[in-house]
TIZA-546087 format. One record per residue (C-alpha): x negated, y, z negated. Coordinates in steps of 0.2 Angstrom, whole numbers, padded with zeros to 4 digits, always signed. Each point is the difference from the previous one (the first is absolute). Example, Ala and Ser with C-alpha at 12.3 -4.5 7.8 and 13.67 -1.06 7.14 Angstrom:
-0062-0022-0039/-0006+0017+0003/
This chain:
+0000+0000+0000/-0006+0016+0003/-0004+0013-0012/+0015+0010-0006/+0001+0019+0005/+0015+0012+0001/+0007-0004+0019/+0004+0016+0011/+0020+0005+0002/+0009-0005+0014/-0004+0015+0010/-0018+0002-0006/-0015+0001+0014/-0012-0011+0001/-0012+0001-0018/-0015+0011+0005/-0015-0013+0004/+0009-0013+0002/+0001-0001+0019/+0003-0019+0006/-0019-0004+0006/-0006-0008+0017/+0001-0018+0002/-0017-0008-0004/-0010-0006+0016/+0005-0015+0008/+0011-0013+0004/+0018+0001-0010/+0011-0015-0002/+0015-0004+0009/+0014+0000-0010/+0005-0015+0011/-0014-0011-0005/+0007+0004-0019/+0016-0005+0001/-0007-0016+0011/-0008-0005-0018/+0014-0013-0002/-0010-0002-0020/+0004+0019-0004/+0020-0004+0008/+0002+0020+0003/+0014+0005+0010/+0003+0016+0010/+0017+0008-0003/-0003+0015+0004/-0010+0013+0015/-0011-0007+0014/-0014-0013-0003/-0013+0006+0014/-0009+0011-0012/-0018-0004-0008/-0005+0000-0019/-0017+0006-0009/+0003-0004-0016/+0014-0003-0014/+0004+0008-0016/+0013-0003-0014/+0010+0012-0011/+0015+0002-0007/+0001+0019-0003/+0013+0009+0005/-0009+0011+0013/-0017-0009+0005/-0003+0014+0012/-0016+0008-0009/-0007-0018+0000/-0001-0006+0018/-0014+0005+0012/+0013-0008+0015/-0003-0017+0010/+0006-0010-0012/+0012-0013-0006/+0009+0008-0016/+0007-0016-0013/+0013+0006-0011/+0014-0009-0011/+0009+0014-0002/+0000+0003-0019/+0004+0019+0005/+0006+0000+0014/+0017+0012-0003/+0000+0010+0019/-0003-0012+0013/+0000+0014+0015/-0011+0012-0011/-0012-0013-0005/-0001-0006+0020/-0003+0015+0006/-0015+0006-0013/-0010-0019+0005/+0002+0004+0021/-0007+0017-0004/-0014-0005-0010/-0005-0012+0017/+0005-0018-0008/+0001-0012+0012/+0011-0012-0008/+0011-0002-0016/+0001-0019-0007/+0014-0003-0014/-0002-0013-0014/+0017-0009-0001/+0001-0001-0019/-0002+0002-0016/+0010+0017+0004/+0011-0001+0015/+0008-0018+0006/-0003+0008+0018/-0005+0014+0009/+0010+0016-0003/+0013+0003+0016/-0006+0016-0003/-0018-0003+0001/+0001-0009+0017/+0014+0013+0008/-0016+0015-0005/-0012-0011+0008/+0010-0005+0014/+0001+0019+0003/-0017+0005-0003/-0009-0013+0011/-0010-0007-0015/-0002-0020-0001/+0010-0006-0013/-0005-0019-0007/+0010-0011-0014/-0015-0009-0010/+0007-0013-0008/+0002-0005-0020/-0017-0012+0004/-0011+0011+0007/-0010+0011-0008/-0005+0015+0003/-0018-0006+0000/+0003-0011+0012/+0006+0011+0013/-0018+0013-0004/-0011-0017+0002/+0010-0005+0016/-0003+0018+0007/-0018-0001-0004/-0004-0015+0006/+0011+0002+0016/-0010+0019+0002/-0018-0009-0001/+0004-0012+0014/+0006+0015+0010/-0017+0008-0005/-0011-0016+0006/+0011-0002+0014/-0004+0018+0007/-0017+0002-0005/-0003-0017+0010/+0011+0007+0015/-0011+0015+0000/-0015-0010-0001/+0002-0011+0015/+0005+0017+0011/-0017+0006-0005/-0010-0015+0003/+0010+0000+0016/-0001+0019+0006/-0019-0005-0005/-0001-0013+0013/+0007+0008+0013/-0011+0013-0001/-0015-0012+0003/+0011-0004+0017/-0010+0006+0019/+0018+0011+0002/+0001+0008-0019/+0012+0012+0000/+0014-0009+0007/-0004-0014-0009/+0000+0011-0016/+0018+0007+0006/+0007-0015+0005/-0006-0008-0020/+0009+0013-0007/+0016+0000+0010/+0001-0016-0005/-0006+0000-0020/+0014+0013+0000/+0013-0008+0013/+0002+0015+0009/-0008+0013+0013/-0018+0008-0002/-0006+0015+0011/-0016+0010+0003/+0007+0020+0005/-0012+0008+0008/-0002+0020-0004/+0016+0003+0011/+0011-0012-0006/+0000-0014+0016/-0005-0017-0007/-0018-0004+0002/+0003-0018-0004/+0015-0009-0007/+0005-0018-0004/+0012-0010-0009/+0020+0000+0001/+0008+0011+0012/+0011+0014-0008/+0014+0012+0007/-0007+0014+0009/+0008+0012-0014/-0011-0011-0012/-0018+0003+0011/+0006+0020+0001/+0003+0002-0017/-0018-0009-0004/-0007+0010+0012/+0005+0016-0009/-0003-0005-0016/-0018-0004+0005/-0001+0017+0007/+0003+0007-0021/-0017-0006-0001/-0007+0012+0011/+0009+0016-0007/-0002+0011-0019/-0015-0009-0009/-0001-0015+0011/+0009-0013-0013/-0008-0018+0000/+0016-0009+0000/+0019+0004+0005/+0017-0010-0004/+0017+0000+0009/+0014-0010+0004/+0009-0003+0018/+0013-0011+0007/+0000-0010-0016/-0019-0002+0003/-0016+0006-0014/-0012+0010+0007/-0015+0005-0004/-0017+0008+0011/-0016+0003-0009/-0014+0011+0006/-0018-0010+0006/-0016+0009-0005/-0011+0005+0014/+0001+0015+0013/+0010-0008+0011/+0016+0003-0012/+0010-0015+0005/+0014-0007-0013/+0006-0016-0003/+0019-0003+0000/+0010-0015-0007/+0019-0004+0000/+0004-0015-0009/+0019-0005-0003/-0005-0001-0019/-0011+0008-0012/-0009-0010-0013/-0011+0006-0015/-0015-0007+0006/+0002+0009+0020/-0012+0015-0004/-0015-0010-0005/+0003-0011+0016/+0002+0016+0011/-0015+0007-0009/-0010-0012+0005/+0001+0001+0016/-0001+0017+0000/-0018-0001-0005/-0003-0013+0012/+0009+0010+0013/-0009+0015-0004/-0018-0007+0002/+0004-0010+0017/+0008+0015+0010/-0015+0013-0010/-0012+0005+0016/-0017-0003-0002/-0008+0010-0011/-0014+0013+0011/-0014+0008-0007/+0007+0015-0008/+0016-0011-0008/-0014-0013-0009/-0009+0016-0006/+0016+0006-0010/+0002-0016-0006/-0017-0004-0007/+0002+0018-0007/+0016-0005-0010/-0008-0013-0006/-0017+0007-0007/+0012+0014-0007/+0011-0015-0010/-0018-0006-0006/-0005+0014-0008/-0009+0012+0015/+0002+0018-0002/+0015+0008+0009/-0012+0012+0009/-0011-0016+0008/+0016-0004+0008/+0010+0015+0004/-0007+0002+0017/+0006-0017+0004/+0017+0002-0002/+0002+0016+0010/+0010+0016-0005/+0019-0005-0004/+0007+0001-0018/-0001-0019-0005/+0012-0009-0015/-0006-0013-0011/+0013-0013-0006/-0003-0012-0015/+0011-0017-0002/+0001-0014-0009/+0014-0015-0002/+0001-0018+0007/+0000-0009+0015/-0008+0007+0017/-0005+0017+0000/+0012+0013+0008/-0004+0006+0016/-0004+0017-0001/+0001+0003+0017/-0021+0002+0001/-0014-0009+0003/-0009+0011-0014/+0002-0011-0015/-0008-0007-0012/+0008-0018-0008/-0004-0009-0015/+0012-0011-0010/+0015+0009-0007/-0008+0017+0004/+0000+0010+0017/-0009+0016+0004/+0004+0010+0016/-0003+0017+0011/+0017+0003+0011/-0002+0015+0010/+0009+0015-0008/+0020+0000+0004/-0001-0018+0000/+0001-0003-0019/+0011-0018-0004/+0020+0002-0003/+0003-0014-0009/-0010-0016-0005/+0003-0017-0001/+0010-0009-0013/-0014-0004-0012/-0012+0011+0003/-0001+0020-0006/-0009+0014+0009/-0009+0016-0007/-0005+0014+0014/-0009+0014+0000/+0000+0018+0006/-0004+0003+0018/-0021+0002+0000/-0015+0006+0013/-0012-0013-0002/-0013+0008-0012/+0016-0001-0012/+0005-0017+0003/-0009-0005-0017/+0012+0012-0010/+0014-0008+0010/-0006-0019-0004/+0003+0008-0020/+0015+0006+0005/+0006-0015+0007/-0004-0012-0014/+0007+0012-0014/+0016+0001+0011/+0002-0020+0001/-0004-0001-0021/+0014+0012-0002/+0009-0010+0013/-0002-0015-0010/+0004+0008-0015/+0017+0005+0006/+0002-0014+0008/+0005+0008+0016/-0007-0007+0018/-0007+0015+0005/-0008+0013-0008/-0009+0017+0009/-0012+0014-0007/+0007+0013-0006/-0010+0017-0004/+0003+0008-0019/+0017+0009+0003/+0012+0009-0012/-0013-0004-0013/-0013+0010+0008/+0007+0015+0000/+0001-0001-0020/-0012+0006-0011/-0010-0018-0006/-0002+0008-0018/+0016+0007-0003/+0008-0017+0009/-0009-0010-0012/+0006+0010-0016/+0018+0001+0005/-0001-0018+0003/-0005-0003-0016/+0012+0010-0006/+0013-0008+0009/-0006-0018-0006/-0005+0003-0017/+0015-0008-0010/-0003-0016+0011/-0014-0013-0009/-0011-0010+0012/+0013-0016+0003/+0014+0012+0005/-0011+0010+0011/-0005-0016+0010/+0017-0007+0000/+0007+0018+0006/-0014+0000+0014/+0004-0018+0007/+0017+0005+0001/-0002+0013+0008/-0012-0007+0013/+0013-0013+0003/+0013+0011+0004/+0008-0005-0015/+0002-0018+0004/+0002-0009-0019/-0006-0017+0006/-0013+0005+0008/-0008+0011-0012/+0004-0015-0013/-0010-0011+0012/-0013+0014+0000/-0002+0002-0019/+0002-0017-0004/+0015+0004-0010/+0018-0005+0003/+0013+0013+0007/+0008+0002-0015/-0014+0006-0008/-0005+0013+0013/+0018+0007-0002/-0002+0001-0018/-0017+0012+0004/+0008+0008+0015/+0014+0005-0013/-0014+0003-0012/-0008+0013+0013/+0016+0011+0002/+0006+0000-0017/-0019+0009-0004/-0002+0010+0016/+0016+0006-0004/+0005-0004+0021/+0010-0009+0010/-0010-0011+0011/+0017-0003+0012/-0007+0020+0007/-0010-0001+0014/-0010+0015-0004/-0001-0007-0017/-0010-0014+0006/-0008+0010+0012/-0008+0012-0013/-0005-0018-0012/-0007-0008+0015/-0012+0017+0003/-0004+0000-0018/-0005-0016-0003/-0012+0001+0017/-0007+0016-0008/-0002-0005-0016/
């Protein structure tokens, strides 16, 4: 059972922080393979059964909404359950996939109530049956959820030893296209800068399909040149990524279904793709490299300056699992679970991979690019640190235009009536836009404690922390003090 807390009104918003959180990486499990568990004898009596399930949790309070990070399978028996239609609506809102009632002790069946709210909701409603317990169900979702996960990790395995040996193949870049149209059961295109196919293979789409691939490839050549692009048509997934290299081709794929592990296969052969359509490399092209890579081993910026010519230069730090991102140039440097790139200026990454988070620096001539490498690294820390995938250098600001003494002393001011544990607490929260279980994750504490210090700070400040400029003025003061 969940911890007890006063539940919100009927008409209440969402509780600050506690925004229903992303699904976790990876494969989900079918609710169909769970009710195929003839052991568990779950029954679905309610809503559709095609969705998928990341995890499960039981509680009986009356409003578990402050207690759900969404994806998952909610067990209840109903001990407080009073408003059937209130207490439906506040689970699909907090992004629960499912709702499983225990038949007994409380109720002999499921409330009418109960399944007419669900039925009109489009949440999943199963009857668990007097001899299955709820620990049943939680071990028969894990177990089903680690199959999925050795099944796709072995799926996406074989697709890169196979991408790999086509590669090896006299014609490689068809063979690398036709591997991955069928890993992916779909279409796989090369768009050349234009937008005409350069190469294609796989199943044959409608021409409203190729068109629509076509343009969405042609996102990657427009703004900051994003590495990867997503969009639907005629009930087919679509996707083009951008392949390093001067040529500027991309890579399009449209596949009738999108599993988890789809990226990291695309990515894949994105790198490959990337290095068998790169031109050989002249004179002038190895210099620049060799000059990147004495710079990343420690020679001064100004030994290699007049190697890399004249225009503004961006350096990109990355780290996360699985194949590196393609950054869209052959300038990179690539060790395990860590990437360091130059990109042009203007052709900074949009958004990175699932897995892997991005710091970038500020645009930089190349006697500054050792400034920029600092920025880039400080930029993925504090990427990290908030947990956000990408993170960019950012010059001093509002703050700068304060006085750094008299900041400091109105900060510690401001703060004073706040001992160290409260000040941390109050920091974390903050940082985490106010997010309890996170900052419990964070402190190591549970939630309830951080709302006991949270209620701690404003009672002392004397503030309300709902106020935006409230926060605003704490967050300054505690960088300041």
């Amino acid at each position: 059972m969940s911890s007890p807390s006063t539940p919100p009104g009927p008409a209440d918003p969402a509780p600050s922080g506690a925004e229903a959180a992303p699904a976790p990486p990876g494969p989900a499990v079918p609710l169909r393979d769970l009710l195929g568990r003839e052991d568990l004898g779950l029954r679905l009596i309610a809503g559709p059964p095609g969705t998928g399930i990341h995890w499960v949790h039981a509680s009986e309070m009356a409003d578990p909404y402050p207690y759900l990070l969404g994806g998952e399978l909610l067990l209840t028996a109903g001990v407080q359950l009073t408003d059937p239609e209130r207490y439906v609506a506040r689970v699909v809102a907090a992004g629960a996939a499912a709702l499983g009632f225990g038949v007994a002790p409380v109720h002999d069946t499921v409330p009418d109530g109960l399944v007419a709210a669900c039925a009109r909701h489009g949440l999943p409603l199963l009857e668990v049956p007097p001899g299955t317990p709820f620990a049943a169900v939680g071990r028969a979702v894990w177990r089903l959820m680690e199959q999925a996960r050795h099944h796709e990790l072995r799926r996406v395995t074989q697709a890169q030893q196979a991408l790999a040996s086509a590669a090896a193949r006299p014609d490689p870049v068809p063979a690398v296209l036709r591997a991955l149209a069928s890993r992916l059961g779909g279409r796989a295109a090369l768009h050349a800068p234009d937008g005409t196919e350069y190469a294609a293979a796989g199943k044959a789409v409608a021409p409203a399909v190729s068109v629509a691939l076509a343009r969405l490839a042609g996102v990657l050549r427009t703004g900051a040149r994003p590495s990867s692009a997503t969009d639907t048509a005629g009930g087919m997934h679509l996707a083009a990524y951008a392949l390093g290299g001067e040529r500027r081709l991309s890579l399009g794929v449209a596949a009738a279904r999108r599993e988890p592990g789809d990226h990291t296969v695309a990515g894949v052969a994105v790198v490959l793709l990337s290095l068998l359509t790169a031109p050989h490399q002249g004179a002038e092209e190895a210099a620049r490299s060799s000059a990147l890579v004495r710079l990343l081993l420690g020679a001064a910026p100004a030994e290699v300056a007049p190697l890399l010519g004249d225009a503004p230069w961006t350096v990109v730090h990355a780290r996360g699992d699985g194949p590196p991102p393609a950054l869209g140039t052959p300038l990179v440097d690539a060790r395990e679970g860590m990437v360091r790139a130059l990109l042009p200026a203007g052709r900074e990454p949009a958004a990175p991979p699932r897995g892997w988070t991005f710091g970038v620096s500020a645009p930089a001539e190349p006697d500054g690019l050792g400034a920029a490498d600092r920025q880039a690294a400080r930029a993925l820390r504090r990427a990290r640190a908030a947990h956000t995938p990408l993170a960019r250098h950012r010059e001093a600001g509002l703050a700068a235009l304060v006085d750094p003494e008299e900041a400091a002393a109105h900060a510690r001011a401001l703060l004073g009536p706040l001992t160290e544990p409260l000040t941390e607490t109050l920091r974390t929260w903050l940082s985490l836009h106010g997010n309890w279980d996170r900052t419990a994750a964070a402190l190591g504490v549970h939630r309830n404690t951080v709302r006991q210090r949270i209620a701690r700070c404003a009672a002392l400040l004397e503030a309300d922390l709902d106020d935006a400029e409230v926060r605003m003025e704490l967050w300054f003061a505690l960088r300041l003090r």
